[in-house]
C-alpha positions in Angstrom: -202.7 -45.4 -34.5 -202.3 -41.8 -35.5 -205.1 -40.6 -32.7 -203.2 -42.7 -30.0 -200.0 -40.8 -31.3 -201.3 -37.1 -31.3 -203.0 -38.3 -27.8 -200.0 -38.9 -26.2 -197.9 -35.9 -28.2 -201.2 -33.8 -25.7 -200.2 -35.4 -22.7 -197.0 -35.2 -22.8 -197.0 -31.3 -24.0 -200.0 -30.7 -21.2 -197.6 -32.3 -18.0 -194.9 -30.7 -19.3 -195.7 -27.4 -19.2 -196.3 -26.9 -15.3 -192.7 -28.3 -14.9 -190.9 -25.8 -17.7 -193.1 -22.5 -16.1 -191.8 -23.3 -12.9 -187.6 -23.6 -14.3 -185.7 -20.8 -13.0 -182.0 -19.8 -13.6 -180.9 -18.7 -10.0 -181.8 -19.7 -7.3 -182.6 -16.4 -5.5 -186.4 -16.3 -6.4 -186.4 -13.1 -8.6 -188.3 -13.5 -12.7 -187.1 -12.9 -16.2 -189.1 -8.9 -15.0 -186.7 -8.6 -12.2 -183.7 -9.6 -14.5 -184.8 -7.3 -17.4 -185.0 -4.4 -15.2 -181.8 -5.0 -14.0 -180.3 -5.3 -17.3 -182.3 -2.1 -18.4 -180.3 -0.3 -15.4 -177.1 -1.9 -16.2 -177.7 -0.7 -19.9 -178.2 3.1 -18.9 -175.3 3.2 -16.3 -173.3 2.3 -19.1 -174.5 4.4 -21.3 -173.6 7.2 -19.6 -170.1 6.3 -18.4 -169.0 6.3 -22.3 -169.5 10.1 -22.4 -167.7 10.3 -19.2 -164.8 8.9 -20.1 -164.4 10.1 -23.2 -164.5 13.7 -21.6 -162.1 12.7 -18.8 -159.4 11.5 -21.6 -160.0 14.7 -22.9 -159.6 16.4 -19.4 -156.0 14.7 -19.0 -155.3 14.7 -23.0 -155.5 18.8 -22.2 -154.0 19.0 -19.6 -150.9 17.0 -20.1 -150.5 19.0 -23.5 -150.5 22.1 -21.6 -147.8 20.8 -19.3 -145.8 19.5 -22.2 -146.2 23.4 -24.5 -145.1 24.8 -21.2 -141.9 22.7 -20.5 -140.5 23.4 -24.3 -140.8 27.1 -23.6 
């Protein structure tokens, strides 16, 4: 009874496999590859607008104090 068990437990696992390598998320064609890469680019645009922000708060932050120093003079 076992043998019949892990048998079918092989069959099952066996079909099964063609059916869950060909699931895909979207239905635009492109792989997990073509998602990571996009993530990767998404992840380094990013993390380069953080700096840039912080420096343009700091650009106005200056700016605006300088207006405000000059105006209590």
């Amino acid at each position: 009874m076992s043998r019949v068990c892990a048998m079918a437990i092989i069959m099952v696992l066996l079909n099964s496999s063609a059916g869950l390598a060909a699931f895909n998320l979207k239905a635009d064609g492109a792989g997990v590859l073509a998602w990571t890469f996009v993530g990767f680019i998404a992840l380094f645009v990013i993390s380069h607008l953080i700096p840039a922000l912080i420096q343009c708060i700091d650009m106005f932050r200056c700016v605006f104090h300088q207006r405000a120093q000059s105006k209590n003079r």
